[in-house]
C-alpha positions as CSV (number, residue, x, y, z in Angstrom):
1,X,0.0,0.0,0.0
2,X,1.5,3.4,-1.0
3,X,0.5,6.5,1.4
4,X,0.7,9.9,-0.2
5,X,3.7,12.0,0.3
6,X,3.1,14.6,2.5
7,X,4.8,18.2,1.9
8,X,8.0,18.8,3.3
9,X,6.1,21.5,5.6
10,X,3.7,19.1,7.2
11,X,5.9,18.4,10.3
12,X,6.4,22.4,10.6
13,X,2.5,23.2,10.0
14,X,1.9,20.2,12.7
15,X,3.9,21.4,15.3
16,X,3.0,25.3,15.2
17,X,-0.7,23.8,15.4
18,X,-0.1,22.1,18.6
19,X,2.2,24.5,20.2
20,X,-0.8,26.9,19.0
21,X,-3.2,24.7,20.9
22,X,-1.2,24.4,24.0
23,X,-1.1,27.7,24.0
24,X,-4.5,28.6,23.4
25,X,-5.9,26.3,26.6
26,X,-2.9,28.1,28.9
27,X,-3.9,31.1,28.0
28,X,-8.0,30.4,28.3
29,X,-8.1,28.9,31.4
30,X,-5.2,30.8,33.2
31,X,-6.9,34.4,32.0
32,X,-9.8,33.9,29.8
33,X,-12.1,33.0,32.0
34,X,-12.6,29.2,31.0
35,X,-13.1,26.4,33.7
36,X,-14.0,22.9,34.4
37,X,-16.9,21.4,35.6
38,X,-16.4,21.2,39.0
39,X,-14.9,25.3,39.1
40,X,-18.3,25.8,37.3
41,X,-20.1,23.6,39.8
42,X,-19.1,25.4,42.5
43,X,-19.1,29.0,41.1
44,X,-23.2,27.7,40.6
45,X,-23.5,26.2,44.0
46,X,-22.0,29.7,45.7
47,X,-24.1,31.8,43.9
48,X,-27.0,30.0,44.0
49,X,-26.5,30.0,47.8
50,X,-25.6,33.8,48.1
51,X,-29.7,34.8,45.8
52,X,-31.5,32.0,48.1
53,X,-30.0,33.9,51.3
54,X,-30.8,37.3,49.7
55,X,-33.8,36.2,48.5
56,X,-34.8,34.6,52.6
57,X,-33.7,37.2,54.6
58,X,-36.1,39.3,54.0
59,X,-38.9,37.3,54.6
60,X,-37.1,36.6,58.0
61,X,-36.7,40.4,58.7
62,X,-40.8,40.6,58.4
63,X,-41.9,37.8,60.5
64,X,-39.6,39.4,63.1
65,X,-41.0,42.8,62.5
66,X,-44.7,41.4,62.4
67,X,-44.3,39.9,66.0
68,X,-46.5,41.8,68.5
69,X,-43.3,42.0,70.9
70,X,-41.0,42.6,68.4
71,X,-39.6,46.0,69.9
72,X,-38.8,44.2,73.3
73,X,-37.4,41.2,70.9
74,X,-35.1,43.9,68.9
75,X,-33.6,45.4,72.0
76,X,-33.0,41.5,73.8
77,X,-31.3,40.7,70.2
78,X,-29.2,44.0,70.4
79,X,-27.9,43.1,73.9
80,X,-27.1,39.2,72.8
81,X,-23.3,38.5,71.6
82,X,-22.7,38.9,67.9
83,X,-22.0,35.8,67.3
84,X,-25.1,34.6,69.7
85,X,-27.1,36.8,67.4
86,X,-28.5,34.4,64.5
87,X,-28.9,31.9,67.3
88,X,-31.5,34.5,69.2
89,X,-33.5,34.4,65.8
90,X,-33.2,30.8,65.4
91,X,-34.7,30.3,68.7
92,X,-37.3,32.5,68.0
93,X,-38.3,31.0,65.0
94,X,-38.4,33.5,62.7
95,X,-35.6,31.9,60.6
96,X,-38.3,29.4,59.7
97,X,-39.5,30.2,56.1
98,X,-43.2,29.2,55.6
99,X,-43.5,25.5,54.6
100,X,-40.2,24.4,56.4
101,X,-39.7,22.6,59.1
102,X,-36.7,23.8,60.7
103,X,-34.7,27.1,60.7
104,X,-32.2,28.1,58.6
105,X,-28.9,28.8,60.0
106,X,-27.4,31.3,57.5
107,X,-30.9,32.9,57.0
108,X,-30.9,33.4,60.7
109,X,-27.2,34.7,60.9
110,X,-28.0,36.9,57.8
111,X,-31.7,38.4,59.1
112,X,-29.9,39.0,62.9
113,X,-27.3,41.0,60.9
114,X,-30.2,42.9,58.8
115,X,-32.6,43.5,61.8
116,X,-29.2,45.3,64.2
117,X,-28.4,47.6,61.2
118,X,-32.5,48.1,60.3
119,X,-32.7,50.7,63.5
């Protein structure tokens, strides 16, 4: 069986094109932005945590604020240790989104942190 000859420039063109793509993936995943799944994974799984706390905390914030004793409830959570704090509005179970049956931690960290700075 007789293969083609191949130009004499083959072995240059070959090289150049995978010195080219070497270069092309160093440079796209060291400064171009480009990852691999599990980068991308947890890029997704951070943000998607960061909009489900943003999107709870407020709902925390108003079942605290709708409390009849919520004043007297402000002032005890003011006078609780900042890092006591989200554990204050666990207890009083206004980290408990409607449907759920158990607090959230971070929400409750997150709406202790809102409801200090709210006054």
């Amino acid at each position: 069986m007789n293969l083609p000859k191949l130009p004499a420039d083959t072995s240059t063109f070959l090289w150049g094109a995978g010195v080219g793509a070497i270069a092309a993936a160093f440079i796209g995943f060291s400064w171009g932005g480009w990852m691999g799944k599990s980068s991308a994974e947890r890029l997704a799984s951070t943000r998607a945590e960061t909009a489900t706390l943003a999107a709870l905390t407020p709902i925390c914030v108003a079942q605290f604020n709708a409390n009849p004793k919520a004043p007297a409830a402000l002032v005890a959570l003011k006078e609780t240790k900042g890092f006591e704090q989200g554990d204050f509005v666990r207890h009083g179970g206004w980290a408990t989104m409607p449907g759920a049956a158990e607090p959230n931690r971070e929400v409750a960290h997150a709406c202790a942190e809102a409801l200090v700075k709210q006054s």
